[in-house]
VOTORMAR-358530 format. One record per residue (C-alpha): x, y negated, z negated. Coordinates in pm, whole numbers, plus 32768, in hexadecimal, padded with zeros to 4 digits. Example, Ala and Ser with C-alpha at 12.3 -4.5 7.8 and 13.67 -1.06 7.14 Angstrom:
! VOTORMAR-358530
84CE81C27CF4/8557806A7D36/
END
This chain:
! VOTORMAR-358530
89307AEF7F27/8A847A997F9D/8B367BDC7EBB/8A477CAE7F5F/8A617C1980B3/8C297C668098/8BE27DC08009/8ACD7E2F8108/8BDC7D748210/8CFC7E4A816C/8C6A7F808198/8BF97F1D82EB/8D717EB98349/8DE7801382F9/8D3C80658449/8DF37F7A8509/8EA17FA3863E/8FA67EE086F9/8FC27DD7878F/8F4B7CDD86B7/8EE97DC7856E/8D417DA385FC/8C8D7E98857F/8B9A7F758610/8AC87FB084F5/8A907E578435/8A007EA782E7/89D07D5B8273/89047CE8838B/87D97DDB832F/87D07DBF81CC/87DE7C5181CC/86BE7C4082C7/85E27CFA81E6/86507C3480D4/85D27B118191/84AB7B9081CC/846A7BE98096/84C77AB57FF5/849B79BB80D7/857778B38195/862C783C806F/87287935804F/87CF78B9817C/890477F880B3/8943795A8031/895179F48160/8A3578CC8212/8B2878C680C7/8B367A77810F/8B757A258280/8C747930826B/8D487A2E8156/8D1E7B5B820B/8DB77A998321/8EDF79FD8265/8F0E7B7481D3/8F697BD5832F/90197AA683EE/909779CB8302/923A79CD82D5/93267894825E/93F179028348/93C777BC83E3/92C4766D83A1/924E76C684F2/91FF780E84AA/914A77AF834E/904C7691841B/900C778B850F/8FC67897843E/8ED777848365/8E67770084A2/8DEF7848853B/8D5E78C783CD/8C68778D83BD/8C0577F6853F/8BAE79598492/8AE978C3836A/8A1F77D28458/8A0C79038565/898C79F08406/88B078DE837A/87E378A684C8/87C57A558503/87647ABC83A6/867879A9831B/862178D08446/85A97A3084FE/850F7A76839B/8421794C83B7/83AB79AB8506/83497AF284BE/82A67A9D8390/81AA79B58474/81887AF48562/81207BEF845B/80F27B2D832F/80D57C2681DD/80DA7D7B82A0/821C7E5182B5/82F37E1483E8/829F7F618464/81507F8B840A/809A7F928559/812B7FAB86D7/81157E1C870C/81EE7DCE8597/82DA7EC78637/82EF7E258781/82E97CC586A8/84017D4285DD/84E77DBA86F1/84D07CA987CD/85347BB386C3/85C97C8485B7/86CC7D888682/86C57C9887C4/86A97B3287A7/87527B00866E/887D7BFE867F/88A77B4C87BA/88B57A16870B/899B7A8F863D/8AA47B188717/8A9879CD87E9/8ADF791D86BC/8BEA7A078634/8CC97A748784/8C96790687F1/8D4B78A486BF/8E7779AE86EA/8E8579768883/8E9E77E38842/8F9077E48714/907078EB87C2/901E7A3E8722/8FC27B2B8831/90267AF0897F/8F1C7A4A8A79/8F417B978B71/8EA87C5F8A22/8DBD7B9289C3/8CAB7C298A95/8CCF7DAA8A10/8D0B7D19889D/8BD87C4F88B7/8B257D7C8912/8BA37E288818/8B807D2D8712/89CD7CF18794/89DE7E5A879F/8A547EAD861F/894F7DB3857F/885A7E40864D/887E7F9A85B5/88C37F03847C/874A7E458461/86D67F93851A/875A80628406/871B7FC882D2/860B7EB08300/84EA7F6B8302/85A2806181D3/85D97F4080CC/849B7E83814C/83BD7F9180F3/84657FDE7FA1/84427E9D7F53/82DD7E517FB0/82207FAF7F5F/80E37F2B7FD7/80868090804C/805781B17F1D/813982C37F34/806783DB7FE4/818784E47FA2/820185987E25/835E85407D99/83ED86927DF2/835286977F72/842485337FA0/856F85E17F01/853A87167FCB/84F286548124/863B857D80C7/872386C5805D/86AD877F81A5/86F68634827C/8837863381DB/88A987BA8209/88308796835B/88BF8643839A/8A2C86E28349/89F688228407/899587968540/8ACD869D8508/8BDA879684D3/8BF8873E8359/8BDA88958306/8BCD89D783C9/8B1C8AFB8384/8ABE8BFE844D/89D88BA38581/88AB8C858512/88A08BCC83C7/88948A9E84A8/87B88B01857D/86CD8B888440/86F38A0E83B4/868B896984E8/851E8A3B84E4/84B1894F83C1/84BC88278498/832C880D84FB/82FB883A8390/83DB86F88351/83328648846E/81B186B283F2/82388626826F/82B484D58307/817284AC83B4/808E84F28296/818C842681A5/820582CF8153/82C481F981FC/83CD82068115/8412838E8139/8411831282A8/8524822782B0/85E682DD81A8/85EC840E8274/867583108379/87B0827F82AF/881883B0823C/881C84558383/88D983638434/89A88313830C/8A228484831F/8A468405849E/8B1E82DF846B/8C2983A1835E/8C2A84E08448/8CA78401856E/8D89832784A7/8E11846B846C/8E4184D485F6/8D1685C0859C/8BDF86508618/8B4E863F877B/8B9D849487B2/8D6684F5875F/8E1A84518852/8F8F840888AC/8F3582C388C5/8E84821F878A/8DC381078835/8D19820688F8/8CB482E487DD/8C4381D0872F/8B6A814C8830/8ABB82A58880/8A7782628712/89C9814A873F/88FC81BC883F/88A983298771/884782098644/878081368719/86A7823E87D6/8698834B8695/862681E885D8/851181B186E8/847B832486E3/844082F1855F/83DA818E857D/82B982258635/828783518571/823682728442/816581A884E7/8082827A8572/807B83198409/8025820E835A/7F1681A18457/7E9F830883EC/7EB782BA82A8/7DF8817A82AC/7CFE821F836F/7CAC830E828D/7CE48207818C/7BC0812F8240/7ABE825B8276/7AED82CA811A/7AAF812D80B6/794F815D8195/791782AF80F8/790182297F91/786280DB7FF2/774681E680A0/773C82787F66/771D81787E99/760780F37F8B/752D82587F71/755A822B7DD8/753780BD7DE1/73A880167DF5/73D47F217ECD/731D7DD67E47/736E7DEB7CD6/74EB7E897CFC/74817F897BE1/74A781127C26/739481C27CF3/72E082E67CB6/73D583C27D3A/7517835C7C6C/7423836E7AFC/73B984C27B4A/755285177BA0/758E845B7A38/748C8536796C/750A864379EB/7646861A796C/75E185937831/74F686D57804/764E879F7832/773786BE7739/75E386D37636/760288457624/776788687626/7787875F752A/766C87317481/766D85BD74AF/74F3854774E8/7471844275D5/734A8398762A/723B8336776A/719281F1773E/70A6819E785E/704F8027788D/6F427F997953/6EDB7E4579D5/6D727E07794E/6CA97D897A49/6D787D627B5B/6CAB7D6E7C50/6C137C5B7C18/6D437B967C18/6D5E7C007D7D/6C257BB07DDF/6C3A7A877D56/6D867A147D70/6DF27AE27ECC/6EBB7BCD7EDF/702B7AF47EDF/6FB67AA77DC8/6F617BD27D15/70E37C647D7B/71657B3C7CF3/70B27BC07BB1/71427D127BDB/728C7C8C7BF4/726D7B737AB1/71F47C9A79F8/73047DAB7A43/74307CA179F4/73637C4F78AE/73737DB17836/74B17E2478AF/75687CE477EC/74E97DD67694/75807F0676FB/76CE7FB576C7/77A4802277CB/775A8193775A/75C981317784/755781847902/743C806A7992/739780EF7AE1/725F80887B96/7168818E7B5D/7093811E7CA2/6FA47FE47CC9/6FBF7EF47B99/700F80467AE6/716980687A34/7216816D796D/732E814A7867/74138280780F/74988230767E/75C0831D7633/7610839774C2/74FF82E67424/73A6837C734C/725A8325735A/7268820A7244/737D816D730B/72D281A37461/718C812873DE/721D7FDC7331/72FB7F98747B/71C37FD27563/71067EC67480/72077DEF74B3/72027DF57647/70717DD87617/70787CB17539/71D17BFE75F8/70BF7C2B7761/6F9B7B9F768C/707E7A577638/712D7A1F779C/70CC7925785D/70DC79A079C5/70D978D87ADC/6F4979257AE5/6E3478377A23/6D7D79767A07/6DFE7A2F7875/6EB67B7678C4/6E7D7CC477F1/6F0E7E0A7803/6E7D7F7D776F/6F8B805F7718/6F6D81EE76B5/709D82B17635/712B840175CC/722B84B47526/72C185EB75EF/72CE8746755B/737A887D758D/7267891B764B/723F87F27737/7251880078CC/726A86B6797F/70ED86AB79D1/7072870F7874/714E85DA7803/70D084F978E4/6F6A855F78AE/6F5485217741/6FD583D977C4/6ED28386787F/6DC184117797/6E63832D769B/6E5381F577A9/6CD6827877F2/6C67825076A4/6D1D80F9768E/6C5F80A177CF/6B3681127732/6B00806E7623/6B4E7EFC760F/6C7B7ED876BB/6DAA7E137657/6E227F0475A6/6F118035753C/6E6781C77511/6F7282B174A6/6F4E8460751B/6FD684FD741C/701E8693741A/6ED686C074D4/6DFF85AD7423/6DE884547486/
END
């Protein structure tokens, strides 16, 4: 943590302006914060160790034993100053907006810049220009604009690439863009990013031409992830902060401080207008998200009986017709077994009627515990039920319906009264329709009915 803190802080320093080498643009402050949050509080010895060296790098001399105490002096400031920003304003916004993304709704935002671009880079810079004013490093009349400057820089810096690293490294929301739409949004932000900043110069119509895809960037990053979002940010204002370290594009000044800080302010505000942009498209997204949630649960509610959990009336006929289609393109046979309660209205009457659905329901777990997952178990209507048996014959389907019969016949439900079932079945063939099938079903469960109950009657190529 503290290698990554001095590199991040490296970079960061080749930014810096005098007096003081502060930075405006403080890398370390934003990548640290999302490591934070990320990982929790107990990162901070990292992050006070990176502090404290990325200090030394720039203050410390043996020039004199004064100047080496200070130097140590004002580094520890930093560390304290760094520890108290990054994972103390870590915990805080953890308790706001506990597992959801810092910018995942308009109130995480707020949460996030109060305490994560305010209150802590604030923190930070009292901390770390205290340190330098007391132990002699910048002169008291300065202090004010490098203090600015210094709040300023980590502010970007958590601005910038918080919500970027944060989001990489929590991808709680599914990528709702393809591979090459994220590459293409990034390479157009780029080529624009350097044409608007005086990296290169072509001619203005080409410009011009290049600037007349921007609604279609805008529309992606609202339909998109997060991610493409905040990527499209860095490498905009990346392009930003090398074209006016370079006295280019439209923030070149004579006088560096000033260019820098116009930087700043294009970071912080460009920042803000995509913060928004991907909130409001992932509220979209979870929207849709949410009705398409209800959609399916409505679904699942028409195709669902209510009391016994078991598919209605309305899925089976869905699943034979499917089955009809797979039979005749590949010749794979399946069979209709109607079961039906004997006698249950008499359970009712006797019983009541809580009783007679807690029947229903003892009776549809008992079956569907003997089928396989390629079997389909519906409730036919009443104390009727209907199992769909794919790939099977009419030995098989015959032996596995006696089995159901005779597992009901030994069951002790939660009734006194002795529970019995009739069951009728068929075979499909290639000249069946859904209602022929179903009727030499229930021929086959009439005769059952019929004659002593109890028992299994097989319909068999138009003979029962």
């Amino acid at each position: 943590m503290a290698v990554l803190y001095v590199i991040t802080a490296r970079i960061g320093q080749s930014f810096a302006i005098e007096p003081a080498n502060v930075t405006p643009v403080w890398i370390p402050s934003g990548v640290m914060l999302a490591l934070a949050l990320y990982r929790g509080p107990q990162i901070w010895p990292g992050i006070f160790l990176g502090a404290f060296l990325g200090n030394i790098w720039a203050y410390f001399s043996l020039s004199s034993l004064t100047v080496a105490t200070s130097a140590i002096a004002a580094a520890t400031l930093n560390g304290i100053g760094d520890a108290l920003a990054l994972p103390g304003i870590a915990i805080l916004i953890k308790s706001r907006i506990g597992k959801e993304q810092p910018i995942e709704s308009l109130n995480n935002l707020l949460c996030f810049f109060v305490l994560g671009v305010v209150v802590g880079p604030t923190l930070s810079a009292v901390f770390g220009v205290g340190g330098l004013s007391i132990f002699g490093f910048i002169e008291g009349h300065k202090a004010t604009s490098i203090f600015f400057t210094w709040l300023i820089g980590d502010a970007t810096g958590a601005l910038l690439f918080t919500p970027l690293i944060y989001s990489w490294l929590t991808p709680r929301e599914s990528a709702r863009e393809s591979t090459l739409t994220f590459v293409a949004c990034v390479i157009y932000s780029l080529i624009l990013a350097t044409l608007s900043f005086d990296i290169i110069r072509p001619g203005n119509y080409f410009l011009y031409t290049l600037f007349l895809g921007l609604p279609g960037l805008f529309f992606i990053l609202f339909n998109s992830s997060q991610r493409l979002t905040f990527t499209v940010q860095v490498v905009v204002i990346s392009v930003a902060i090398v074209a006016t370290a370079f006295n280019k594009g439209p923030f070149a000044e004579h006088e560096s401080h000033i260019a820098l800080l116009k930087l700043q302010m294009f970071s912080s505000i460009f920042s803000l207008v995509l913060y928004i942009v991907a909130i409001f498209g992932l509220e979209k997204a979870k929207s849709k998200a949410l009705l398409e949630q209800r959609k399916n649960e409505l679904e699942q509610l028409y195709r669902l009986d209510a009391l016994t959990q078991l598919w209605n009336r309305y899925r089976i006929q869905e699943f034979i017709e499917i089955e009809l289609a797979r039979f005749r393109r590949e010749h794979r046979p399946f069979g209709v077994i109607l079961i039906d309660i004997d006698d249950f209205k008499k359970i009712n009457d006797q019983y009541g009627h809580n009783t007679g659905d807690k029947v229903l329901v003892e009776l549809s777990q008992l079956i569907k515990s003997q089928i396989r997952e390629s079997d389909l178990l519906g409730r036919w209507g009443g104390e009727e039920f209907i199992l769909i048996a794919s790939d099977t014959s009419i030995e098989s389907l015959t032996i596995f319906a006696e089995k159901i019969r005779q597992s009901i016949e030994s069951y002790r439900f939660s009734v006194s009264q002795k529970i019995t079932v009739s069951l009728g079945l068929t075979l499909v063939t290639l000249s069946d329709s859904e209602l022929s099938l179903l009727d030499r079903a229930d021929e086959a469960l009439y005769r059952s009915k019929r004659s002593s109950k109890n028992c299994v009657s097989v319909y068999e190529n138009s003979k029962a």
